[in-house]
N, C-alpha and C positions, 0 to 999 in steps of 0.2 A: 344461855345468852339470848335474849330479847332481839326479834328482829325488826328492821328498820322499815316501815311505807312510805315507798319510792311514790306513790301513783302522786299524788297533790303535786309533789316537783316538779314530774315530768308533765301533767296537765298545765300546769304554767307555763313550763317553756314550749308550748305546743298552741297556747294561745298568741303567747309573744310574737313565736313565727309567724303565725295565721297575721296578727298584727301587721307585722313588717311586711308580709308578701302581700296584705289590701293596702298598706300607705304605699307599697312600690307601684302595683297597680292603679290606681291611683294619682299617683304622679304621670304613671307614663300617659294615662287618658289625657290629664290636662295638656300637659305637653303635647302630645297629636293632636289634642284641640287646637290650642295655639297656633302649630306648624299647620293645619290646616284652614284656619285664618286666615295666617301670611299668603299660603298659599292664592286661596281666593282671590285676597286684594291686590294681589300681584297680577293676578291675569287681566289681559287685555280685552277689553269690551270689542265687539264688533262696528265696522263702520258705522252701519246704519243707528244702531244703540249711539253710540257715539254722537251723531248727529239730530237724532230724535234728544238727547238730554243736556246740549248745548247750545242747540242751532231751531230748534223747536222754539222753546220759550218767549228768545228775543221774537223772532219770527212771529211768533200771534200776538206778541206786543204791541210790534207795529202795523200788524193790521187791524188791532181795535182802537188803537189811535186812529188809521187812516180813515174804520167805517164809522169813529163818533165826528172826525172833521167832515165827514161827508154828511153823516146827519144832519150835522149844523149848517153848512153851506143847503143842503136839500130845504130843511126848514125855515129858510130866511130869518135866520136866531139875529142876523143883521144883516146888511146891505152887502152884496159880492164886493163891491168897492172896498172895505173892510175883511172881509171873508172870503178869500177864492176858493176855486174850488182845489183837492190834489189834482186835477185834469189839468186845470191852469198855471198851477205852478211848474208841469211837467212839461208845458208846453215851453216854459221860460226856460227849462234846463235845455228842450229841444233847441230854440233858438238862441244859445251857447254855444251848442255843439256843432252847429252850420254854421256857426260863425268862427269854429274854430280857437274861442278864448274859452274855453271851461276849464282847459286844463292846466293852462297858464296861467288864470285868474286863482287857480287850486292850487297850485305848485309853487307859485309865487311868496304865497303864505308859509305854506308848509314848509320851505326852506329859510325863511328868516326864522319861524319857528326853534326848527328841529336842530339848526346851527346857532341862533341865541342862549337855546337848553341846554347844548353840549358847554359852551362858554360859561352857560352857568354853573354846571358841576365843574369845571376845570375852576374855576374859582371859588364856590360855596364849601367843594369836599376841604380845602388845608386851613379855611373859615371855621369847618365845624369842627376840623381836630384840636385846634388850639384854642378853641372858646372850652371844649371837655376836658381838656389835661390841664390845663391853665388857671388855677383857683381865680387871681388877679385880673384875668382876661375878663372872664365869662363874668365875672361881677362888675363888670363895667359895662361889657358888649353885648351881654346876655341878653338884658332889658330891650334893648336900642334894636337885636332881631328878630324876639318876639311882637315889638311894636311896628318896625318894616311890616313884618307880615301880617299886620291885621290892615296895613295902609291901602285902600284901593289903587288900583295900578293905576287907574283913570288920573289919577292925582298927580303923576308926574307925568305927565305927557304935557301940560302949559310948559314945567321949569325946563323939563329935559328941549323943547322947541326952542326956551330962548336962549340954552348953554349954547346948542350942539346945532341948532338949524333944523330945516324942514330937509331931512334926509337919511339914510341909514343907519348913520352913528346914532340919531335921535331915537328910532326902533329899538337899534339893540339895547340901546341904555335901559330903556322902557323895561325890557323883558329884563335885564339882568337886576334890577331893582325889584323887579316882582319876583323872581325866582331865587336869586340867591339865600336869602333868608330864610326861604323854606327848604331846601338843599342841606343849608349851614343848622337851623333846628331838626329836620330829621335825623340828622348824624351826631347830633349831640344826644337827642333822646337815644337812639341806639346805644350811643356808647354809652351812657347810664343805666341800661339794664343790661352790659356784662359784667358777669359772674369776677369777681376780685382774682375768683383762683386762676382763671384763663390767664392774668395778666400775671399772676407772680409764676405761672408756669412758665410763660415767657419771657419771665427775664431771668429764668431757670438756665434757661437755652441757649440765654446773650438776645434773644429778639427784643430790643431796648428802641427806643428812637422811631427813624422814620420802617426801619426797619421790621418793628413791633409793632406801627402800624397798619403796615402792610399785611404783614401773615397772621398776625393775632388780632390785631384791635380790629379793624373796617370787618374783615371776615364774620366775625361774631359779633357784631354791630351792623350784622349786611339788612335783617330783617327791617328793623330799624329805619335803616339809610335806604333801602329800596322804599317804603313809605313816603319819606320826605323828597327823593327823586320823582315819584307820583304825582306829587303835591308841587313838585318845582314845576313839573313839564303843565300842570293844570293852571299855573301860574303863568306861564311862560306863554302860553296859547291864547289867555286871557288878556295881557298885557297886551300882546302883537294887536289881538284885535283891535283894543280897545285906543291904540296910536294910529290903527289905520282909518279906524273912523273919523278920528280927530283932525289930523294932519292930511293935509294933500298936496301932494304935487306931480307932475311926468316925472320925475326924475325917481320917485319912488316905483314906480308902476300900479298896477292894479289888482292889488290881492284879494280878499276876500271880507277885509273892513272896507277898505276903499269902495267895493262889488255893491256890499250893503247899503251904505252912506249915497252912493249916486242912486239908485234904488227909491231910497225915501226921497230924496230930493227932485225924482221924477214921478212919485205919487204912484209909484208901481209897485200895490203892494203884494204880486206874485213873484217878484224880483225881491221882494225885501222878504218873504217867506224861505224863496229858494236860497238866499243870501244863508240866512240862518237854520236852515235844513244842513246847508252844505259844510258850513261851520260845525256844527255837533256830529259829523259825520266823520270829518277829518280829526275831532277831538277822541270820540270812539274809537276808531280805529287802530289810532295809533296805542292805545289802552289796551286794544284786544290781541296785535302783532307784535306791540314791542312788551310791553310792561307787565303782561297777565302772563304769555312761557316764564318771563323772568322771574317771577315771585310762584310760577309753579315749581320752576326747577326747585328754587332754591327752600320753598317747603318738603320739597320731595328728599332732596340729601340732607333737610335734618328730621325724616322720619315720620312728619308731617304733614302725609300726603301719600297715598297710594301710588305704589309706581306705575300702574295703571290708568290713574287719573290725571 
């Protein structure tokens, strides 16, 4: 009887293995590569790192603004009359601040502001869910909020002075014309880029109604809708100002359109520099303490963002 050679069988299955134990191997590399990715991105930078790669930047930004307005005021590129110097504008915030109004001329704004905004999302968010769920709506209204928002605010400060009067209600209107629209469109563009399946999950669930848009719809339309809240409060800031230079009376007080407007009207053009220093300062800000955490969180829990950054 003839016998059998085993060796070619078992050389095969001896590379196979060899095989399977370098794809295991293999696998587990990439994997610890990964896990040591995450790892990395996950750690927390040091203070100072932290403030060198966010607080640096702006920081030499504005002072090669402050040393090319200073070349130009040096060079007589025109007349100081036209041109102060940043010495003299600083002087003008000085003489604010012994007098006591810089902060109330600041604060004044900033609170019809910050409270016209919030009145605008309390109105523009149930705007923008029913122009996106609504085929019948949005084909009517659709049109009529993208052209709001191309409307300059300045434009309704005559109509809204001869509804409403030279007073409060006249402001607020102001801002809520400029801001709702953009509010009510960023919430509709959101919810047009969720996923079909988010919504039939949730009415999986019973999350139907106002219900569904609470936990399912706004949630995954938040990216979205944080955009258009951006866009509403840049409206809303704009609007204010652009009533308080228009409009004047005591009974309004002295915000920081009104600051400007007497400014010009007394040919002080370090008053009309600081006016509008003081304006982009307040519009920043509030960008940097309210609205930039807000869209960092919420890139961060969908994955989008290092949890250390």
């Amino acid at each position: 009887m003839a016998s059998t050679d085993t060796t070619p069988v078992l050389d095969k299955n001896v590379d196979r293995n060899d095989e399977a134990a370098q794809g295991a191997s293999d696998t587990a590399d990439v994997g610890a590569g990964l896990d040591a990715l995450d790892a990395v991105a996950a750690q927390r930078g040091s203070l100072g790192e932290a403030l060198r790669r966010k607080a640096l930047p702006p920081l030499i930004g504005v002072l090669v603004v402050l040393a090319l307005w200073q070349g130009a005021y040096s060079l007589h590129v025109t007349s100081s009359y036209k041109l102060p110097s940043p010495a003299d504008v600083w002087r003008s915030a000085e003489d604010l601040w012994y007098q006591g109004t810089l902060f109330s001329i600041i604060w004044t704004s900033v609170w019809r502001g910050l409270s016209g905004f919030l009145l605008a999302v309390v109105i523009g968010t149930p705007i923008g869910l029913v122009v996106a769920r609504i085929k019948p709506v949005r084909t009517a209204i659709g049109p009529v909020l993208q052209g709001l928002q191309s409307l300059p605010s300045v434009a309704w400060v005559p109509a809204a002075v001869i509804w409403l009067g030279i007073n409060d209600s006249m402001m607020y209107a102001v801002i809520l014309l400029g801001a709702v629209p953009s509010i009510a469109n960023g919430l509709v563009a959101g919810i047009d880029q969720v996923p079909p399946l988010f919504l039939r999950a949730g009415r999986t669930i019973g999350a139907t109604g106002l219900t569904g848009a609470r936990h399912v719809l706004i949630p995954a339309a938040l990216p979205g809708y944080l955009a258009g809240l951006k866009q509403g409060w840049a409206f809303s800031w704009r609007s204010l100002m652009a009533a308080e230079l228009v409009a004047s009376s005591p009974d309004l007080g002295r915000g920081l359109g009104r600051f400007l407007e007497d400014q010009r009207e007394f040919s002080d053009m370090s008053g009309v520099l600081l006016g509008i220093v003081l304006i982009l300062f307040v519009g920043i800000a509030i960008e940097l303490l309210v609205f930039t955490p807000v869209e960092r969180r919420v890139l961060r829990n969908r994955g989008l963002l290092a949890a250390g950054k």
